[in-house]
N, C-alpha and C positions, 0 to 999 in steps of 0.2 A: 591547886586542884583544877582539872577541867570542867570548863559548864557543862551543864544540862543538855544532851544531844537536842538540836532541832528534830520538827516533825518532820516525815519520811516526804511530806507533801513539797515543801519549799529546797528550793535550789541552792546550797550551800555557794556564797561568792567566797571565791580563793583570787589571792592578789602575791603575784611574782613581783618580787623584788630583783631586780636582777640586770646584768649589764655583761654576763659574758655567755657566749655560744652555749656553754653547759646549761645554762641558765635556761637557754632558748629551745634547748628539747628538753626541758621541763615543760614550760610552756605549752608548747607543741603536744606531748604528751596527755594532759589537761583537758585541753581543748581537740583533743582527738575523744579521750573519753567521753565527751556529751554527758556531765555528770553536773557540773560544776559552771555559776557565773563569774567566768575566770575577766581577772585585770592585770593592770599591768602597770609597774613603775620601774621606769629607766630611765637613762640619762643622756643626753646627743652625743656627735663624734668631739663637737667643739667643748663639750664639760667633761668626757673624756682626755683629752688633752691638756684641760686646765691642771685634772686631777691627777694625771699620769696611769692614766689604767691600761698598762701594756696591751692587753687580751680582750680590749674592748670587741663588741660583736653589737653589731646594729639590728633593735627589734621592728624596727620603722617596717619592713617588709609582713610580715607576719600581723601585726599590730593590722596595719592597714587590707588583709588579707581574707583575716576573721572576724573585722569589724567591732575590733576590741576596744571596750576602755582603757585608758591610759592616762598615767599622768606623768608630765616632766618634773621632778623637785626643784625647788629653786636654789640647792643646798647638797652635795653627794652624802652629808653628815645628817640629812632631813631634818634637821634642827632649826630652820628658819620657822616663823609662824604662820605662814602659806601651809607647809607640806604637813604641820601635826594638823592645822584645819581640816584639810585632804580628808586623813587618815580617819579621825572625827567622826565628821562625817559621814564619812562611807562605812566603818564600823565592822569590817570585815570579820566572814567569820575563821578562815584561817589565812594566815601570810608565810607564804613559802621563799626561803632567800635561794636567789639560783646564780652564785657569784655576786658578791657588792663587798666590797673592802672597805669598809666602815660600820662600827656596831649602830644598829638600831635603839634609838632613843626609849628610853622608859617610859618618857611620855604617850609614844606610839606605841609601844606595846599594850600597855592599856586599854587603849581602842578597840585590840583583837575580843572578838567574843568567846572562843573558844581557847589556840595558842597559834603562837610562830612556830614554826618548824624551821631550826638553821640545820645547815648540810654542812660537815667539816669531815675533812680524811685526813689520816696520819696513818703510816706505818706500825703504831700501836695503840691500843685503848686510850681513850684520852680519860686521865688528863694529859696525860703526857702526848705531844705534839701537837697542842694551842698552837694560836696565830697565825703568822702569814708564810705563804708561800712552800706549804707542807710538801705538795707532789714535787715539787721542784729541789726540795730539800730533802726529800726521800732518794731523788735519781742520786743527785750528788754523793751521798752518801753509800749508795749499793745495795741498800731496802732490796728486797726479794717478796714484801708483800705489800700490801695498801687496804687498809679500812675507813669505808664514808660510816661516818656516823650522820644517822637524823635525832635532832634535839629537841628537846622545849627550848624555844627562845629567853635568853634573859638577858638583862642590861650588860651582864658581862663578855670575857673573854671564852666560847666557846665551851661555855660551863656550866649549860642546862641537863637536865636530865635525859638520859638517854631513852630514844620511843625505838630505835632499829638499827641495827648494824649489816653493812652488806660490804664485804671483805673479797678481795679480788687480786691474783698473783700479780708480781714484776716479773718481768722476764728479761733477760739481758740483752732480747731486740726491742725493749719498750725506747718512747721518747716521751718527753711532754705532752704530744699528742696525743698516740695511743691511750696515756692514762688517764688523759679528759672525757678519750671515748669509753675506754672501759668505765671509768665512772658513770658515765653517764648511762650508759646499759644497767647498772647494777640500781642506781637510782631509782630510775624508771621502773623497774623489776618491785620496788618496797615500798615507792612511796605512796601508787594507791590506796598499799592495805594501812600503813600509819594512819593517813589522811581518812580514813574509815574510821577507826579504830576511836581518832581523835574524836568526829564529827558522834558515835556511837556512845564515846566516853567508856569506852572500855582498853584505854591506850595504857599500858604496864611500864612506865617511865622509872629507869630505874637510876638514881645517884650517883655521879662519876666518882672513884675509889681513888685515892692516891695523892700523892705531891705532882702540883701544875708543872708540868717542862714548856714551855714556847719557844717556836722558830722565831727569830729575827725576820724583819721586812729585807724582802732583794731587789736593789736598787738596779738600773741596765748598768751602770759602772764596776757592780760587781762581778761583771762577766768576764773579768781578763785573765787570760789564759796564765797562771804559774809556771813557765816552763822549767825552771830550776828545780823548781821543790814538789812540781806533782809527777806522780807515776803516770805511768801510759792509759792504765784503766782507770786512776782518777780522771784524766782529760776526757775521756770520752766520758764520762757519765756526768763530769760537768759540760759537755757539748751536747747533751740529749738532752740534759737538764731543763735547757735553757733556749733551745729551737723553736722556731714559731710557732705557737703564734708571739714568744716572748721574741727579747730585744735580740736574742742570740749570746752564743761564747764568744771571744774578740781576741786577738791580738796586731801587735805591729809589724811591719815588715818596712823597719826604717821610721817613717816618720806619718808611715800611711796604715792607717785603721786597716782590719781584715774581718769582716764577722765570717765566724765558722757555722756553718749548719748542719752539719751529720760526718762523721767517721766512723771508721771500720777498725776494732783492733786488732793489729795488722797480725805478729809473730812478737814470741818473746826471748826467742831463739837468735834470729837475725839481729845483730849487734852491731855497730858503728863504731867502734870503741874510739875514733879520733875524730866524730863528729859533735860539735855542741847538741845540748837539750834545745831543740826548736828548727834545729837544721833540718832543710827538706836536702835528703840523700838518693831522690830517687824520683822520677817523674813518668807515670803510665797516663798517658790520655787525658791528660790534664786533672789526674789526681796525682796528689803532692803526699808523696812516703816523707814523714819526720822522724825524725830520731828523739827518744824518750827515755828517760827514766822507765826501766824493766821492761824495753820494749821497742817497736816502732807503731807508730797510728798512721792510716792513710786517712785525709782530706778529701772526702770525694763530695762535698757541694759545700762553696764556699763563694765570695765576691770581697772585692777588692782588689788580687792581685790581676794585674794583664798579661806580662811576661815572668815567669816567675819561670825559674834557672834552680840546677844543684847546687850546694850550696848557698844560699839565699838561708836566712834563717829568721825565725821571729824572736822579738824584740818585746821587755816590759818595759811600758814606760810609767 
């Protein structure tokens, strides 16, 4: 149950949890309101890299902007006894997570006076599409829709009670990007009124329904290109997937890495019939026409090759 709203007099402190872009027009948003004594906890470029956070996005700029409190963990799992101190003490009354790939400890939740709010999207009600890497797993797959849920925070897996849903199309020019921004619009759009509603105690959190489905975590090695076994429109919607700000889609051209960043699906007419899966058949202005399973895809922004020729084809290794 939520506590007791604060009186209308004192300044509710809300504290972002958070370490990617998305996170950062949360933030940003917050502190545009003038509502709120907003903080802040993120983590550097160099605990990014310890930890592997593809999509890391630096708050240093903004932090230093707004003249925000902040704290660095000592821990991305906040589980050392520095960062439950932090939390302790500072006693916040709501903690908004704006991207952090670690569940927040039970310990710290505790500290919140009122709740956490976690933010999670899946292509359907959850429970079904827990875990990691959902928008990325949505492209893959062919989703045509995407819903952010905002939660009660609880020790588990993305299995708080629902406080608001804000649901928003795929379109079959989205990429990874776009759906960070669309999210991020549709966020922005709901989480005033939750974060009201919270602070009011009038928030109508209702019970996730169903048997739990989870995405698996996606490693950057999981990016290589199938060319045998995938179709034309699977490749590209595993190369939208997975475009910056991730590690990218990959393949080889011999013995030399290729990351792919954006295609076009080309025709499913025009046929190769004696060219291999991965064979470029065709070279416009230095976009590279393949040949594909139910199909051809052009390559129109990629790195790696320098001279790349007809015939040339890519390679799993």
């Amino acid at each position: 149950m939520l506590n007791k709203p604060k009186s209308p007099a004192d300044r509710p402190s809300v504290c972002v949890i958070g370490c990617f872009e998305f996170g950062a027009q949360i933030l940003t948003s917050l502190i545009e309101a003038d509502k709120y004594d907003v903080n802040v906890v993120t983590i550097t470029k160099e605990q990014a890299d310890i930890y592997e956070v593809s999509n890391f996005f630096d708050y240093t700029d903004i932090i230093a902007s707004n003249g925000l409190n902040f704290y660095i963990p000592s821990t991305y799992s906040l589980k050392s006894e520095d960062d439950i101190k932090y939390f302790t003490e500072c006693n916040f009354d709501i903690i908004v997570i704006g991207g952090w790939n670690r569940l927040i400890p039970e310990n710290i939740l505790k500290t919140i006076k009122y709740c956490g709010i976690g933010i999670h999207g899946s292509p359907n009600l959850l429970p079904v599409g827990r875990g990691r890497s959902p928008m990325n797993w949505a492209l893959i797959n062919g989703e045509n829709r995407f819903i952010m849920h905002l939660f009660k925070l609880t020790p588990g897996i993305d299995d708080g009670d629902i406080l608001s849903l804000a649901p928003f199309q795929i379109t079959e020019f989205d990429n990874i990007e776009t759906l960070y921004w669309k999210s991020t619009i549709v966020i922005k759009n709901v989480l005033p009124s939750v974060i009201e509603s919270v602070l009011t105690g009038t928030a109508d959190a209702v019970a996730q329904q169903g048997e739990p489905e989870h995405y698996p975590r996606r490693k950057p090695e999981d990016g290589q290109i199938q060319w045998d076994s995938m179709s034309m429109i699977e490749i590209y919607n595993f190369i939208r997937a997975q475009t910056k700000p991730y590690p990218g889609a990959y393949s080889y051209m011999g013995n030399k890495k290729v990351k792919i960043w954006n295609a076009i699906p080309f025709d499913e007419t025009i046929i190769y019939k004696e060219a291999k899966y991965g064979e470029i058949v065709e070279i416009f202005d230095n976009y590279l026409l393949v040949n594909c399973r139910g199909g051809t895809i052009l390559l129109n922004r990629y790195e790696g090759i320098i001279d790349a020729e007809i015939g040339m084809h890519f390679t799993v290794i």
